[in-house]
C-alpha positions as CSV (number, residue, x, y, z in Angstrom):
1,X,-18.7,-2.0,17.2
2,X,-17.4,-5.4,17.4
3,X,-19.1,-8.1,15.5
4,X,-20.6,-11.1,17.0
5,X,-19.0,-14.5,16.9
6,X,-22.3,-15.8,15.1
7,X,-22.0,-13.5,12.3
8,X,-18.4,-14.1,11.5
9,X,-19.1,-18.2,11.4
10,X,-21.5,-17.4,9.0
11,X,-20.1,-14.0,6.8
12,X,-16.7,-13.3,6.8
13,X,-17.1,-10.0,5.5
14,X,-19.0,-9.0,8.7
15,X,-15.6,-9.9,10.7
16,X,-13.3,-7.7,8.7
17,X,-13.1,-4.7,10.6
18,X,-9.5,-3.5,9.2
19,X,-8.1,-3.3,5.9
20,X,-7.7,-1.6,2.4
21,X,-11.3,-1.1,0.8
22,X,-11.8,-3.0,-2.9
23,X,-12.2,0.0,-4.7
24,X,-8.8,1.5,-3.1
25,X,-6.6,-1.3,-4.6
26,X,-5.4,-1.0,-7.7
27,X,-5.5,-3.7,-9.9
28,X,-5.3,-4.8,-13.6
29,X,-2.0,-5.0,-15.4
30,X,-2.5,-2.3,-17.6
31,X,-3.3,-0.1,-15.1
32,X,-0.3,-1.1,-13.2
33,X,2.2,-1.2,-15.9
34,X,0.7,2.5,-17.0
35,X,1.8,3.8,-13.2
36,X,5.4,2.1,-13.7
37,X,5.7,4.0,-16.8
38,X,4.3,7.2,-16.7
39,X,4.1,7.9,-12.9
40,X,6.2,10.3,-11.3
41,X,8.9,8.5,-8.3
42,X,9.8,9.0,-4.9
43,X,12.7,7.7,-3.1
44,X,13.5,6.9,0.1
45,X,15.8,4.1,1.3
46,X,14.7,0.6,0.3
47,X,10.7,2.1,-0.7
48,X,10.2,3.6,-4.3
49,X,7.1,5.5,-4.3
50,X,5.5,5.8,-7.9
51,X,2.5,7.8,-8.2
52,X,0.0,9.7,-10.5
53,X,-2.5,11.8,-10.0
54,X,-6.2,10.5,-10.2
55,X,-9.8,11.4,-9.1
56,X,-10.1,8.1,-7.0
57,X,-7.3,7.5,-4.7
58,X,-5.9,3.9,-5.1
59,X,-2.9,1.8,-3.7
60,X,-1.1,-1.5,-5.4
61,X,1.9,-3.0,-2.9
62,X,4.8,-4.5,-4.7
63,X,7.8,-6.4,-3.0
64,X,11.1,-7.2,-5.3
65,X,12.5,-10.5,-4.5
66,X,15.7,-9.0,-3.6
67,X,13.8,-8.8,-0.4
68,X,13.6,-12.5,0.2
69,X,10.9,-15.7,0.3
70,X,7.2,-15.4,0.1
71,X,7.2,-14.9,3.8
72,X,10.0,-12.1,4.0
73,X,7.9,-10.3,1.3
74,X,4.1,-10.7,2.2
75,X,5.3,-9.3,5.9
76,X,6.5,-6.1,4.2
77,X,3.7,-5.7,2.1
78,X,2.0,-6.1,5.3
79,X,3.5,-3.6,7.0
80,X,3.5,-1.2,3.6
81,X,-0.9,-1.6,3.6
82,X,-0.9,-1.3,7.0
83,X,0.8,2.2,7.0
84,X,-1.2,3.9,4.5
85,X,-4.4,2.6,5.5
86,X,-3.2,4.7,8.6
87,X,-2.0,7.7,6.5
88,X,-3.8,8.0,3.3
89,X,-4.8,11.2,3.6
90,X,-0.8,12.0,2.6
91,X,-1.8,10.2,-0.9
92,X,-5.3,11.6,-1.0
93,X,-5.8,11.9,-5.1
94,X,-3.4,10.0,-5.9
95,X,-3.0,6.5,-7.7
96,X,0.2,4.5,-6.2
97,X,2.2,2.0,-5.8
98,X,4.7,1.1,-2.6
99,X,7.4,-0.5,-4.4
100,X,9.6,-2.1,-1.7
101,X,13.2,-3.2,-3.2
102,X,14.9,-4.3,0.0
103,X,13.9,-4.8,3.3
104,X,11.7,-2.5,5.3
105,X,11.0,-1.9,8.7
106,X,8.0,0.0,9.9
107,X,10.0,2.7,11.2
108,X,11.4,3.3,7.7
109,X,7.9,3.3,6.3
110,X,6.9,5.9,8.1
111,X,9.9,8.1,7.6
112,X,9.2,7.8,3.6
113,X,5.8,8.4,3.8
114,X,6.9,11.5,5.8
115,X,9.2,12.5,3.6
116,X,7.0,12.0,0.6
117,X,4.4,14.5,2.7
118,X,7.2,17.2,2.7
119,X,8.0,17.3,-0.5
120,X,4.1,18.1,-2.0
């Protein structure tokens, strides 16, 4: 169902028919840091994939600045929400974090999230 132009003038919320839920985004440093230091890693290219297993599944997007400006990294964190709002039933139970530390294409996304899916 698309939503009328009336409703998204007046509630923005109304008009976002995409995009990660707020209780699916990780946030709080703590948390965060916790993942980065206790999680177990993945590899694959330019993507580090750091998880931990969790009742809730949740997602946090992180670009290094190796990467580039602002622009260069908010694209790939983009792209990285983008693909695991379309696979995140791969990460089902888990808590994690796509850490990108170079540049990414979606292509290559996919091919970690694929690999990621074969190892278990």
């Amino acid at each position: 169902m698309v939503p009328d132009k009336e409703d998204c003038n007046t509630d923005t919320k109304k008009c976002k028919r995409f995009g990660l839920p707020e209780i699916e985004r990780l946030k709080g440093k703590q948390v965060i840091k916790s993942i980065f230091r206790n999680g177990r890693k993945s590899r694959s290219g330019n993507l580090i994939i750091i998880y931990l297993l969790s009742e809730k599944p949740q997602a946090g997007f992180v670009a290094s600045k190796k990467i580039g400006g602002a622009v260069k990294r908010n694209r790939v964190k983009r792209l990285l929400r983008e693909a695991y709002r379309m696979n995140k039933e791969i990460f089902k139970g888990l808590k994690v974090i796509f850490y990108a530390v170079g540049p990414l294409t979606h292509k290559e996304i996919l091919g970690a999230f694929k690999k990621f899916r074969e190892r278990g």
